[in-house]
TORLO-997342 format. One record per atom (N, C-alpha, C): residue number from 1; residue in one letter; atom name; x, y, z. Coordinates in Angstrom, 3 decimals, always signed. Atoms other than C-alpha are relative to their C-alpha. Example, Ala and Ser with C-alpha at 12.3 -4.5 7.8 and 13.67 -1.06 7.14 Angstrom:
// TORLO-997342
PT:1:A:N:+0.890:-1.190:+0.000
PT:1:A:CA:+12.300:-4.500:+7.800
PT:1:A:C:+0.900:+1.200:+0.000
PT:2:S:N:-0.820:-1.190:-0.060
PT:2:S:CA:+13.670:-1.060:+7.140
PT:2:S:C:-0.770:+1.090:+0.730
// end
This chain:
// TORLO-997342
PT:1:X:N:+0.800:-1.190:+0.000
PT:1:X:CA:+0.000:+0.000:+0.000
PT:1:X:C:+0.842:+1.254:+0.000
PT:2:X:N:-0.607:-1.132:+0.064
PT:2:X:CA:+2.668:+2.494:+0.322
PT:2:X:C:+0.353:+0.136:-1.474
PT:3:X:N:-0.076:-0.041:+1.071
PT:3:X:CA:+3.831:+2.093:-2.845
PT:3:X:C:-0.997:+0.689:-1.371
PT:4:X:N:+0.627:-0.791:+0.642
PT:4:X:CA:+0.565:+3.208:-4.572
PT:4:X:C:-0.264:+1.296:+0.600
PT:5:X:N:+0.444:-1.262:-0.572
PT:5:X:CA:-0.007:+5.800:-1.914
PT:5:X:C:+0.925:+1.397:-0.033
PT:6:X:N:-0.931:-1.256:+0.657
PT:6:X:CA:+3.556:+7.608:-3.058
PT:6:X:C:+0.016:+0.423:-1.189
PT:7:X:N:+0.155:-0.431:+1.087
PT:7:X:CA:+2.649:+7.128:-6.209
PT:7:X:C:-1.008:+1.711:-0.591
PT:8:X:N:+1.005:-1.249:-0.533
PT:8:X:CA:-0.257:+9.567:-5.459
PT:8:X:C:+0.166:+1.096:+0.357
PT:9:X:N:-0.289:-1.300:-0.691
PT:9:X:CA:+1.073:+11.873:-3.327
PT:9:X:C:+1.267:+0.579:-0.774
PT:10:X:N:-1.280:-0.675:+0.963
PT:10:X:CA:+3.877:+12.397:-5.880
PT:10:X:C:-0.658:+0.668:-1.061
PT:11:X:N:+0.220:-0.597:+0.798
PT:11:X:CA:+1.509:+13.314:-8.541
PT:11:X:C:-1.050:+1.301:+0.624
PT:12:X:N:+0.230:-0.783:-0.182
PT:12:X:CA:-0.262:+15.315:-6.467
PT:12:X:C:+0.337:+1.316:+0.499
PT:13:X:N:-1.426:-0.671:-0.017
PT:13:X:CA:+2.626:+16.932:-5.617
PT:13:X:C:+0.696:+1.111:-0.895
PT:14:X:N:-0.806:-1.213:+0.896
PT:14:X:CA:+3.696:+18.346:-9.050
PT:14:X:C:-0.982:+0.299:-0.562
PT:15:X:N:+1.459:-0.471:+0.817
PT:15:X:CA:+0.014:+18.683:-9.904
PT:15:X:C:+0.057:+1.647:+0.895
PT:16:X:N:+0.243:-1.651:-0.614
PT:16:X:CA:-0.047:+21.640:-7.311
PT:16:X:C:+1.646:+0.857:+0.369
PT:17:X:N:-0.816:-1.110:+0.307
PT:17:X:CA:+3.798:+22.759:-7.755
PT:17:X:C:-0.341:+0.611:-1.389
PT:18:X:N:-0.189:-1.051:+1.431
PT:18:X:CA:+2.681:+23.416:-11.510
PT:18:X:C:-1.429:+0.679:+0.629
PT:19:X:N:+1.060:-1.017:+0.135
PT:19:X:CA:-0.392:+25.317:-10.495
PT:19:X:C:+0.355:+1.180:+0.473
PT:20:X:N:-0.178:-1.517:-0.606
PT:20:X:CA:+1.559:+27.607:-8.455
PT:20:X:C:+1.022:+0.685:-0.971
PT:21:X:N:-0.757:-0.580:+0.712
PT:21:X:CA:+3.351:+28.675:-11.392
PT:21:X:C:-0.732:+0.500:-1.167
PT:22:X:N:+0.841:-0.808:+0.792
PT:22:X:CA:+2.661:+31.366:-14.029
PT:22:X:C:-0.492:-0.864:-1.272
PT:23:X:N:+0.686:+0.364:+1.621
PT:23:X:CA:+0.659:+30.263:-17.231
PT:23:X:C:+0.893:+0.227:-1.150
PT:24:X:N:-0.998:-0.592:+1.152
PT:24:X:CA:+2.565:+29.655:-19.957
PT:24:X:C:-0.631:+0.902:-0.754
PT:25:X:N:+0.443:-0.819:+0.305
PT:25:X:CA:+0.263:+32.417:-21.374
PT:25:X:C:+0.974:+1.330:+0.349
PT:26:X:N:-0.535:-1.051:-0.854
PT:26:X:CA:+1.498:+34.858:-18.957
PT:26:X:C:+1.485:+0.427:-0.100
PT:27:X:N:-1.785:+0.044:+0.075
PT:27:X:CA:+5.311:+33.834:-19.448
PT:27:X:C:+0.142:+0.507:-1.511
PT:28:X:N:-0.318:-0.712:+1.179
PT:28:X:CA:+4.806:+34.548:-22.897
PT:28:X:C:-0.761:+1.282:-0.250
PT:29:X:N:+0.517:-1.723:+0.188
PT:29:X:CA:+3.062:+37.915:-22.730
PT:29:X:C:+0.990:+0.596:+0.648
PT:30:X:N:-1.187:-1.037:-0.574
PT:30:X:CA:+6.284:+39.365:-20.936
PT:30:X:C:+0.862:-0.172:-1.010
PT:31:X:N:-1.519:-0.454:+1.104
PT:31:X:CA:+8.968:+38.253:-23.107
PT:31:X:C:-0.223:+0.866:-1.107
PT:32:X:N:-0.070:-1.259:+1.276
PT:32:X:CA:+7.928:+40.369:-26.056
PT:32:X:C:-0.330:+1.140:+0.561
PT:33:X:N:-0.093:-1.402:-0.486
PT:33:X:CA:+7.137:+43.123:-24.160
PT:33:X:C:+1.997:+0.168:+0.110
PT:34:X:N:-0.886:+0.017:+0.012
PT:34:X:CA:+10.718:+42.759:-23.036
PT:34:X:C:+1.438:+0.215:-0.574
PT:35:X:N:-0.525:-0.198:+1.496
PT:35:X:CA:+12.132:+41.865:-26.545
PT:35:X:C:+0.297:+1.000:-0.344
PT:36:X:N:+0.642:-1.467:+0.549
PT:36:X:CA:+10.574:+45.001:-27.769
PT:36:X:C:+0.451:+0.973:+0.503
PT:37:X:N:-0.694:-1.548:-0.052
PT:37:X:CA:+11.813:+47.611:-25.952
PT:37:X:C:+1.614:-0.248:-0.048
PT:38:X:N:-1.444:+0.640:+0.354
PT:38:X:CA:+15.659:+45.811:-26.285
PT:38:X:C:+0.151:+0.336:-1.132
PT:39:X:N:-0.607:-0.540:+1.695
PT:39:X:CA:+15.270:+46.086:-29.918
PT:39:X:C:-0.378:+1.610:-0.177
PT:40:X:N:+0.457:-1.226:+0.741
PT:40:X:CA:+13.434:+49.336:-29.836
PT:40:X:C:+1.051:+0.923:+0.696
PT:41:X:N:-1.175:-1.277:-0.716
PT:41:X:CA:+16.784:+51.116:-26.963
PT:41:X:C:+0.981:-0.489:-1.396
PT:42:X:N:-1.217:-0.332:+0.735
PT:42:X:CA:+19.105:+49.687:-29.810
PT:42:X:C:+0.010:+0.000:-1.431
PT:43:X:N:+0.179:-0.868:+0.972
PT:43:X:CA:+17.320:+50.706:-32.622
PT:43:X:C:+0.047:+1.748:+0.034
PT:44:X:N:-0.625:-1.269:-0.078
PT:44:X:CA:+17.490:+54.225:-31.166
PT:44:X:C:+1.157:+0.447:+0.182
PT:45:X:N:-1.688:-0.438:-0.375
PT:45:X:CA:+21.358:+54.238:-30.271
PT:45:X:C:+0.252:-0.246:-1.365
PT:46:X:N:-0.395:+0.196:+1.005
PT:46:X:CA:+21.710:+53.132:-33.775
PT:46:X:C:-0.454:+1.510:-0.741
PT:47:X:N:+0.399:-1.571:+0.803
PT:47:X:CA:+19.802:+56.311:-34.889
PT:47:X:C:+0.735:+1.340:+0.377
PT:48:X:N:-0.713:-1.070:-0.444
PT:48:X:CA:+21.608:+58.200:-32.774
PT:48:X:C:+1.236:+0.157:-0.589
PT:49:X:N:-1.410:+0.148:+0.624
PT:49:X:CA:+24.951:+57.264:-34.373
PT:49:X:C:-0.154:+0.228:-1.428
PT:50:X:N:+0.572:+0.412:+1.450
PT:50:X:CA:+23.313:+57.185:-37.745
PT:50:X:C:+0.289:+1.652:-0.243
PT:51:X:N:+0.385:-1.590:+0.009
PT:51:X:CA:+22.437:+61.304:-36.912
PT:51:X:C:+0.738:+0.551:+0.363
PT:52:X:N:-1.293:-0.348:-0.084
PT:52:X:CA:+26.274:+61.997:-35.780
PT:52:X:C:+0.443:-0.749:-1.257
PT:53:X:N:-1.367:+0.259:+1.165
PT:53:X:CA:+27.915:+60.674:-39.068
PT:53:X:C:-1.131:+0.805:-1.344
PT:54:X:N:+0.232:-1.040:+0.773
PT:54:X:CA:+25.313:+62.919:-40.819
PT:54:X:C:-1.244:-0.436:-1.085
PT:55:X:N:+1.192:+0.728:+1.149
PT:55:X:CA:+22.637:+60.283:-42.631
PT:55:X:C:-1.119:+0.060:+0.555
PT:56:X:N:+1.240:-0.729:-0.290
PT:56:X:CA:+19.898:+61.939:-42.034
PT:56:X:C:-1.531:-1.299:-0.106
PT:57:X:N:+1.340:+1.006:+0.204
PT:57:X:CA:+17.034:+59.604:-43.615
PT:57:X:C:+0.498:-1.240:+0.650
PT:58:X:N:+0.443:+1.143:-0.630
PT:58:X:CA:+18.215:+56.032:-42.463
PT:58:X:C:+0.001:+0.456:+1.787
PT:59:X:N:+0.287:-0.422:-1.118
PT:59:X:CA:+18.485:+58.051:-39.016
PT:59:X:C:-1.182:-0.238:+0.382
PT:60:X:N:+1.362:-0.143:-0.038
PT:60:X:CA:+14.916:+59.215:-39.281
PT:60:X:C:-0.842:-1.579:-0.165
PT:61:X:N:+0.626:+1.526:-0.502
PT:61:X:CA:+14.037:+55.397:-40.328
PT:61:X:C:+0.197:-0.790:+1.008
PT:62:X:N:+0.025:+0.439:-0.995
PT:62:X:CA:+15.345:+54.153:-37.354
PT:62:X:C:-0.327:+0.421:+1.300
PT:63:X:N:+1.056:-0.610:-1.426
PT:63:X:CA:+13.727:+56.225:-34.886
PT:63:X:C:-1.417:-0.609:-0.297
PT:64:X:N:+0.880:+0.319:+0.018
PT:64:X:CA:+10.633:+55.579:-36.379
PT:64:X:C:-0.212:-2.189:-0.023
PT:65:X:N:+0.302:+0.736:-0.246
PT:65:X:CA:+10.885:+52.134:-36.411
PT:65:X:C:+0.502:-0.743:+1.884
PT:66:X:N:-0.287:-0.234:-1.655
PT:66:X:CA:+11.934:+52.391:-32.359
PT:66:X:C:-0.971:+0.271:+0.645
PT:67:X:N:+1.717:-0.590:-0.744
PT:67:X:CA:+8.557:+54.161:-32.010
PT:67:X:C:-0.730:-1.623:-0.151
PT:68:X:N:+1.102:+1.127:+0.610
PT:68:X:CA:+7.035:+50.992:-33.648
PT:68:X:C:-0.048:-0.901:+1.413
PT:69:X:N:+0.013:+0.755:-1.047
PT:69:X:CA:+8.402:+48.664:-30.901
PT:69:X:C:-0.102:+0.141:+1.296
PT:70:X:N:+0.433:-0.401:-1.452
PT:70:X:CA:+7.430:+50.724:-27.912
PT:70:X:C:-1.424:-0.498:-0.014
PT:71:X:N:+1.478:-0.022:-0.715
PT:71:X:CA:+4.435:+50.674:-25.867
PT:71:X:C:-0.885:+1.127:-0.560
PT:72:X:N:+0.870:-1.193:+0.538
PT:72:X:CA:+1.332:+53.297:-26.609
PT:72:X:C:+0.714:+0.836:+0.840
PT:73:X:N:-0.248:-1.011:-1.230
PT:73:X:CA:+2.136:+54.446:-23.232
PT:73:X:C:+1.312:+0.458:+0.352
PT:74:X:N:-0.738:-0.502:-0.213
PT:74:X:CA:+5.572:+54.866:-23.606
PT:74:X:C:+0.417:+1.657:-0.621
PT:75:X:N:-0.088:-1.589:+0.578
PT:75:X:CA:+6.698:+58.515:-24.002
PT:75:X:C:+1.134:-0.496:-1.511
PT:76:X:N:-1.269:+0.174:+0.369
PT:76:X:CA:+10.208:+57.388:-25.517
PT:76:X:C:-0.910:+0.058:-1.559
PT:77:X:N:+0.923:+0.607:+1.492
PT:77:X:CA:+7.681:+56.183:-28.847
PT:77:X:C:-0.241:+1.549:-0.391
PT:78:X:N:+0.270:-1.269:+0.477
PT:78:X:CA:+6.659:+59.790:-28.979
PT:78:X:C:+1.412:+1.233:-0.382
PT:79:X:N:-1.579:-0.328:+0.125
PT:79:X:CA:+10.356:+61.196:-28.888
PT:79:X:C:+0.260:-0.344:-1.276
PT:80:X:N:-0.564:+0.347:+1.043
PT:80:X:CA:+11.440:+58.990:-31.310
PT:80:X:C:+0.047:+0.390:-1.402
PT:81:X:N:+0.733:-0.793:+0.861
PT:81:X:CA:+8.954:+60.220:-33.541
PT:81:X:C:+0.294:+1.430:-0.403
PT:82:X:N:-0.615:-1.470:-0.109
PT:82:X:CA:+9.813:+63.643:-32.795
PT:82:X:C:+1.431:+0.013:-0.478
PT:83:X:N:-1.668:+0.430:+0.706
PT:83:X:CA:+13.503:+63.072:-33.462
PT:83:X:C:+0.168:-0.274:-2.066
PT:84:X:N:-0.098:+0.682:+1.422
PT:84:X:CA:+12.245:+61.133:-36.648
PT:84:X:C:-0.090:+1.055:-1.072
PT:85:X:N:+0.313:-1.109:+0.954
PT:85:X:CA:+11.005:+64.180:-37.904
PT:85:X:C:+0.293:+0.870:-0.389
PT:86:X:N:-1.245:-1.069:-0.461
PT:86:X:CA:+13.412:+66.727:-37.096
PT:86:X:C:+0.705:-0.325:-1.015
PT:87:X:N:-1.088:+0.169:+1.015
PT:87:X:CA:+15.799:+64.788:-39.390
PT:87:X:C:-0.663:-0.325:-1.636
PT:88:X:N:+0.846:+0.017:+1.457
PT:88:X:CA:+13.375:+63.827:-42.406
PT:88:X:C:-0.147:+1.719:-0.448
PT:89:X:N:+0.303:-1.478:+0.334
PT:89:X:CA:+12.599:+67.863:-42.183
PT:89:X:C:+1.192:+0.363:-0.797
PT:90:X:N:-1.267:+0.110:-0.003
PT:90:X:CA:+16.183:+68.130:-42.251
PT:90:X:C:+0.932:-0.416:-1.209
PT:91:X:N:-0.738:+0.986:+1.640
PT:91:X:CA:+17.001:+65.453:-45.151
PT:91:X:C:-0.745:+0.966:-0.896
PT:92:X:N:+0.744:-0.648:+1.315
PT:92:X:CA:+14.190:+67.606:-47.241
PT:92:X:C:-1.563:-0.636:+0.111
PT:93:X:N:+1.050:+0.376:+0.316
PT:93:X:CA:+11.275:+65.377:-46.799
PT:93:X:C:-1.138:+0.599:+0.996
PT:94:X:N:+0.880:-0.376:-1.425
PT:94:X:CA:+8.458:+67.166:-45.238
PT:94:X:C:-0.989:-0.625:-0.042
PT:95:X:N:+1.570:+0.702:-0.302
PT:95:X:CA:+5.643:+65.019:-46.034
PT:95:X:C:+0.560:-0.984:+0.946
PT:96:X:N:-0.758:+0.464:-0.880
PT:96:X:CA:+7.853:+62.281:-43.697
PT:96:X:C:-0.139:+0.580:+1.174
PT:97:X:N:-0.227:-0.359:-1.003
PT:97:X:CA:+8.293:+64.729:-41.157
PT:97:X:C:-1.860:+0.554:+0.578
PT:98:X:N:+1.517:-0.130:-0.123
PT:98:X:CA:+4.187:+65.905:-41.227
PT:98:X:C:-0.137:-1.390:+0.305
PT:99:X:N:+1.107:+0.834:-0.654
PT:99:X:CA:+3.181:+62.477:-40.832
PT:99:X:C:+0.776:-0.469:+1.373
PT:100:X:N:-0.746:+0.027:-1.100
PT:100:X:CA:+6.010:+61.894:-38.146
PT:100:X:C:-0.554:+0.477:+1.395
PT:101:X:N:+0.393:-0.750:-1.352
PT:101:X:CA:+4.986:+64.596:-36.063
PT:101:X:C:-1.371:-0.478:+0.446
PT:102:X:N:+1.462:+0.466:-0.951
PT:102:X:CA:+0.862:+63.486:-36.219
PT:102:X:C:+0.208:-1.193:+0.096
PT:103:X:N:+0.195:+1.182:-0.421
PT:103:X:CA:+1.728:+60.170:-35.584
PT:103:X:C:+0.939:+0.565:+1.489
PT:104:X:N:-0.307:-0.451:-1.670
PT:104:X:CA:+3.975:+61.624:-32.185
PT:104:X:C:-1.147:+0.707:+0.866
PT:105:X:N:+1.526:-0.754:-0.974
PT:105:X:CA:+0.701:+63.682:-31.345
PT:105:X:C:-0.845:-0.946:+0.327
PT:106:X:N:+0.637:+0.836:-0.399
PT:106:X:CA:-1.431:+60.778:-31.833
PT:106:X:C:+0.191:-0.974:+1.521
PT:107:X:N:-0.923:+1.130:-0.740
PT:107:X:CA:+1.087:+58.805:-29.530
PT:107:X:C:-0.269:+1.226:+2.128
PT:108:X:N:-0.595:-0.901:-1.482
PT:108:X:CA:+1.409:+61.736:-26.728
PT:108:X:C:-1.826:-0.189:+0.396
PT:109:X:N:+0.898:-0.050:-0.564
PT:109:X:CA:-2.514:+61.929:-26.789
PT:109:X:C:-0.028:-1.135:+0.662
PT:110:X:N:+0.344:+1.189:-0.488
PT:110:X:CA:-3.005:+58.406:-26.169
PT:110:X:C:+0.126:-0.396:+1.444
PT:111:X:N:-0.327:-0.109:-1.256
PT:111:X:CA:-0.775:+59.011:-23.148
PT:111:X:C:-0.936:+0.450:+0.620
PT:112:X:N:+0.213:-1.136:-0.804
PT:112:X:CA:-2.748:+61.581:-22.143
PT:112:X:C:+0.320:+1.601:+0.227
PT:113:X:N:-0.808:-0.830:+0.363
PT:113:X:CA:-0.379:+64.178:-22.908
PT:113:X:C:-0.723:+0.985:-0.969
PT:114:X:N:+0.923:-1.018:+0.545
PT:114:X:CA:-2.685:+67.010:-23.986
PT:114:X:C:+0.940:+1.223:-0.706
PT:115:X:N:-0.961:-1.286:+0.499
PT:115:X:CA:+0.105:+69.764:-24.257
PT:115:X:C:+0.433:-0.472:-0.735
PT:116:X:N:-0.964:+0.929:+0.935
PT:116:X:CA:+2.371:+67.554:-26.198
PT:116:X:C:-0.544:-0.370:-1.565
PT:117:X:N:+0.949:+0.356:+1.669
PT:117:X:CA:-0.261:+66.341:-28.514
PT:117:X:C:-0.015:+1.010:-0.807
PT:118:X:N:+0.208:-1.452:+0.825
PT:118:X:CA:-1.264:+70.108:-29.285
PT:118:X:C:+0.958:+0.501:-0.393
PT:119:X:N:-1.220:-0.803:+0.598
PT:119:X:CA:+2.047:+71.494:-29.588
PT:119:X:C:+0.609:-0.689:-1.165
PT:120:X:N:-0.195:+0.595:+1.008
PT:120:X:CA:+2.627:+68.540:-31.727
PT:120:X:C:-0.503:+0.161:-1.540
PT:121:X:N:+0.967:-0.168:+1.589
PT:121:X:CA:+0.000:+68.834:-34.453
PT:121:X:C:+0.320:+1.434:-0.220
PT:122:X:N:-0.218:-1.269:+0.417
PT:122:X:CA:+0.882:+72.698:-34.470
PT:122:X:C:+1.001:+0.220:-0.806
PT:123:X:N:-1.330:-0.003:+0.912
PT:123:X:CA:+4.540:+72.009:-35.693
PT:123:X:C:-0.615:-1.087:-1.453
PT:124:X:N:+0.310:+0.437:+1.601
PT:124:X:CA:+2.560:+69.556:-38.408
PT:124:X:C:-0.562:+0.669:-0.454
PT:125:X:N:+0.590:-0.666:+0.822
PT:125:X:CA:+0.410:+71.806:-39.322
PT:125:X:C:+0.943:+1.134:-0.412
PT:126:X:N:-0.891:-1.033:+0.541
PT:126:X:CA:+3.305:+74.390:-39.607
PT:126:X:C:+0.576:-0.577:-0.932
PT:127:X:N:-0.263:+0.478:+1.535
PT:127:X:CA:+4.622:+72.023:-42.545
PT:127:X:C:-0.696:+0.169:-0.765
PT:128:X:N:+1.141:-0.022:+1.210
PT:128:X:CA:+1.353:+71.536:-43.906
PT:128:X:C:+0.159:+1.099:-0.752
PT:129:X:N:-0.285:-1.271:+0.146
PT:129:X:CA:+1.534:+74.999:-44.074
PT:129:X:C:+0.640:+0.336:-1.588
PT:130:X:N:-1.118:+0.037:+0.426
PT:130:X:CA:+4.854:+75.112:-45.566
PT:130:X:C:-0.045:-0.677:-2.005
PT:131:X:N:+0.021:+1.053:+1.456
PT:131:X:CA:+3.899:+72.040:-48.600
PT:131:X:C:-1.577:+0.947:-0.421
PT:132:X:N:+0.986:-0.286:+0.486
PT:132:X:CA:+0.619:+74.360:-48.992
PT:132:X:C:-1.164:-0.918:-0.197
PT:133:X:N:+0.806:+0.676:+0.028
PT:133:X:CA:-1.877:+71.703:-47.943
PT:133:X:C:-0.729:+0.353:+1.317
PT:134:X:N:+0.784:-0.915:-1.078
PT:134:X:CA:-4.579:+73.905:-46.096
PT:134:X:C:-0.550:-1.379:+0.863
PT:135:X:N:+1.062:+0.700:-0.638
PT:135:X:CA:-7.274:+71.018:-45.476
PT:135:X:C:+1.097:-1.098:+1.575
PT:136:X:N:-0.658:+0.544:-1.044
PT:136:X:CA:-4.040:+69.369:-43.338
PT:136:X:C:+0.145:+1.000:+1.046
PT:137:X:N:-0.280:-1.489:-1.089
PT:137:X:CA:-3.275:+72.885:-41.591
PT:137:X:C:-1.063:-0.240:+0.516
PT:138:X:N:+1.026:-0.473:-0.817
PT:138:X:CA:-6.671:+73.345:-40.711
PT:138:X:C:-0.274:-1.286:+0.772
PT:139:X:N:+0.900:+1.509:-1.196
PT:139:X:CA:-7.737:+69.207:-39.457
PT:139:X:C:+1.573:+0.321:+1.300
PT:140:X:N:-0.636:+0.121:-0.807
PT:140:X:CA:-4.053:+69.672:-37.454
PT:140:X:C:-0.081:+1.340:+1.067
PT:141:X:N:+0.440:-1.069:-0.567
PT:141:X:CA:-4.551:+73.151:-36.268
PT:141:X:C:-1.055:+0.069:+0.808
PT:142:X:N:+1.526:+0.340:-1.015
PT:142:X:CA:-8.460:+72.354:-35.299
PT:142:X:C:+0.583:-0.648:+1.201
PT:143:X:N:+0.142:+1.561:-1.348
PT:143:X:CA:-7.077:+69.026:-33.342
PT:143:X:C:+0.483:+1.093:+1.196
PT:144:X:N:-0.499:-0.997:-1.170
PT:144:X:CA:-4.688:+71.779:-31.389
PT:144:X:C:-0.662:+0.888:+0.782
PT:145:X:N:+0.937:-0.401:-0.865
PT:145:X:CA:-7.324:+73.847:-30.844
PT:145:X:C:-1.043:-0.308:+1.099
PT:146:X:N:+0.889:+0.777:-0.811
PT:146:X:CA:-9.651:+71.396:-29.518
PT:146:X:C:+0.793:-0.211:+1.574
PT:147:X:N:-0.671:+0.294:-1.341
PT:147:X:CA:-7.249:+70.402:-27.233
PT:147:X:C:+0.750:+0.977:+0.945
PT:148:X:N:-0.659:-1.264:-0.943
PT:148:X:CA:-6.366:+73.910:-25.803
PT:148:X:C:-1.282:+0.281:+0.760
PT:149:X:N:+1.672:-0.871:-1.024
PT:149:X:CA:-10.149:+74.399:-24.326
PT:149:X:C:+0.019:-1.350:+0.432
PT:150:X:N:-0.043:+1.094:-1.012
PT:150:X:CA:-9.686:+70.840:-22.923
PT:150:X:C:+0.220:+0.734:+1.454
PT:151:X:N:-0.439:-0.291:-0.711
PT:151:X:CA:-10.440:+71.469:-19.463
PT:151:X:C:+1.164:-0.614:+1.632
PT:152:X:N:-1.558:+1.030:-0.299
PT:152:X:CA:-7.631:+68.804:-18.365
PT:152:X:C:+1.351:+0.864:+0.151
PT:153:X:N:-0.644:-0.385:-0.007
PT:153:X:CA:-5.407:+71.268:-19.029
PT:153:X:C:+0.512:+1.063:+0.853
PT:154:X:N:-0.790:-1.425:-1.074
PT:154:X:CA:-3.190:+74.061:-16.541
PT:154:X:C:-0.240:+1.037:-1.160
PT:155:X:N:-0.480:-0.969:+0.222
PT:155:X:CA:-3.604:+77.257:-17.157
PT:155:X:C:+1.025:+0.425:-1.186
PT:156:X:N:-1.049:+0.130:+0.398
PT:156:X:CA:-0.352:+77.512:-18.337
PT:156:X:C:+0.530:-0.597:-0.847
PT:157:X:N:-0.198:+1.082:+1.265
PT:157:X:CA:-0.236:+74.537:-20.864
PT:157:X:C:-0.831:+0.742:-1.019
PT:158:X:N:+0.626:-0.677:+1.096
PT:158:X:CA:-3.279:+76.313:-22.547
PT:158:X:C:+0.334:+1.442:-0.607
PT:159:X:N:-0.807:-1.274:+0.516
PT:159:X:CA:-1.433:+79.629:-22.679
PT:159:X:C:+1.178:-0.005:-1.210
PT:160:X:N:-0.638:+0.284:+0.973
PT:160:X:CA:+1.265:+78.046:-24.262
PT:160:X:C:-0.436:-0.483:-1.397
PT:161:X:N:+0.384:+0.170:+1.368
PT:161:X:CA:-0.558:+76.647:-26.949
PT:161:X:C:-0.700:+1.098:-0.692
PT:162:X:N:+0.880:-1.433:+0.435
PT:162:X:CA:-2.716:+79.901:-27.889
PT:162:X:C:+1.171:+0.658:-0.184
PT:163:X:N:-1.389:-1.086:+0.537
PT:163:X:CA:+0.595:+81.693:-28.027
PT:163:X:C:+0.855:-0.716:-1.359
PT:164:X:N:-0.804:+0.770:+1.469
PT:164:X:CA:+2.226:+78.837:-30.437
PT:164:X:C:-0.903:+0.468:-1.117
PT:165:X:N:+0.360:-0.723:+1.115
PT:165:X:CA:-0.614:+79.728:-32.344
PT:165:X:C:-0.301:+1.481:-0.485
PT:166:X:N:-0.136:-1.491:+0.538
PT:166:X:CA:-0.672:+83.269:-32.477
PT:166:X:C:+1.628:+0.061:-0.524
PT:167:X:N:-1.928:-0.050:+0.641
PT:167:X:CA:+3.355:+82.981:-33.527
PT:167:X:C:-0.048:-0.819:-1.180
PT:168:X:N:+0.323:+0.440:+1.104
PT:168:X:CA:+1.665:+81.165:-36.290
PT:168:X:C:+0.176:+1.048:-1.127
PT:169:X:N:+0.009:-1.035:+1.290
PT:169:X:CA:+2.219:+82.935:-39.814
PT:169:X:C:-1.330:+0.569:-0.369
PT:170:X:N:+1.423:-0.375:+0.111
PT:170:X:CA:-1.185:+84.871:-40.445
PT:170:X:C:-0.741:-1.193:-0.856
PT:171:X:N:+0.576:+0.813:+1.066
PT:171:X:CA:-1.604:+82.586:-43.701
PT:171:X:C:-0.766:-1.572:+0.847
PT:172:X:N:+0.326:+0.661:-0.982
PT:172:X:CA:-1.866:+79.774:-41.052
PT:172:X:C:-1.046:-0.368:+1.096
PT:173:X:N:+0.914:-0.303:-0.905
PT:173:X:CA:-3.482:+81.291:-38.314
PT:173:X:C:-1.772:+0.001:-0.660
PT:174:X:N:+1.502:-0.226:+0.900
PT:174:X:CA:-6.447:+82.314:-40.704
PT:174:X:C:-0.475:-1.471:-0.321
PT:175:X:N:+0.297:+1.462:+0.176
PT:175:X:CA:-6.530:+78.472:-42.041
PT:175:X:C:-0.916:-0.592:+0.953
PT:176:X:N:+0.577:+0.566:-1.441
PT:176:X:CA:-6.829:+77.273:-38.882
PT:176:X:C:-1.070:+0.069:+0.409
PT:177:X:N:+1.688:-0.436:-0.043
PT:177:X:CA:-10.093:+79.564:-37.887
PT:177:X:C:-0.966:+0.004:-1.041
PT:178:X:N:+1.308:-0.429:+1.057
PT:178:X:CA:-11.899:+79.428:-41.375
PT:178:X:C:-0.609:-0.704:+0.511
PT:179:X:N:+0.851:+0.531:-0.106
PT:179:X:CA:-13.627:+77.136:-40.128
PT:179:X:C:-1.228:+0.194:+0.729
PT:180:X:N:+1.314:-0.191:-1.533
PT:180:X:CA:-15.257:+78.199:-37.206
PT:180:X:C:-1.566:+0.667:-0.140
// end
């Protein structure tokens, strides 16, 4: 009788050490989080080195694909972006750097990041601007506006954005309000 009764208590044994352990579900929903931001810190050190020897565009592609492998909620994703765009502006491409920047606004709202977002879409719509594509000025300009009478916002965040856009070029500024 002992013999079957260790048999027993042995399987019931590793029946309840594996229960107290995570789901292999669970074990695999961390490692790619993990992965992901590994490839996405040394896809940005690569951009960074890319943007000291002076190559502007595969720079800008490797920030943006750094944003790709972040989180929504990471800021760094919105940076990257920002960065990405800076140097596409930079290389010459501004449609690159317009969709750069509203994909960093999209990214900052998501956070939460109300100022960020707005000040964001203001510098795209200051390209739009720039390539003479009003209906973009005005949807990026509106979004900024919208989000300056958010009352989420300080004081102080909404000042700043009402002033970015009054330091807007009139041609701009006007865009912006035809609508209203």
């Amino acid at each position: 009788m002992n013999a079957p009764f260790a048999g027993r208590a042995s399987i019931v044994m590793v029946l309840l050490a594996t229960a107290g352990l995570p789901g292999a579900a669970a074990a695999q929903y961390r490692l790619p989080t993990i992965v992901s931001s590994v490839k996405a810190d040394s896809l940005q050190q690569a951009a960074v080195e890319l943007r000291t020897k002076g190559r502007w565009r595969d720079a800008a592609r490797l920030y943006r694909r750094s944003a790709e492998f972040r989180a929504a909620d990471d800021p760094r994703g919105s940076k990257c972006l920002t960065e990405a765009a800076a140097l596409a502006y930079a290389a010459g491409d501004r449609s690159g750097a317009r969709t750069d920047l509203a994909h960093a606004a999209e990214r900052a709202l998501a956070r939460g990041d109300l100022r960020a977002a707005a000040l964001t879409y203001l510098d795209a719509a200051w390209i739009a601007q720039e390539q003479e594509k009003p209906n973009q000025v005005w949807e990026f300009g509106h979004r900024a506006e919208i989000l300056a009478a958010s009352p989420l916002l300080s004081e102080s965040d909404r000042g700043a954005i009402l002033q970015r856009i009054e330091r807007a070029p009139l041609a701009m500024r006007n865009t912006i309000r035809a609508a209203r």
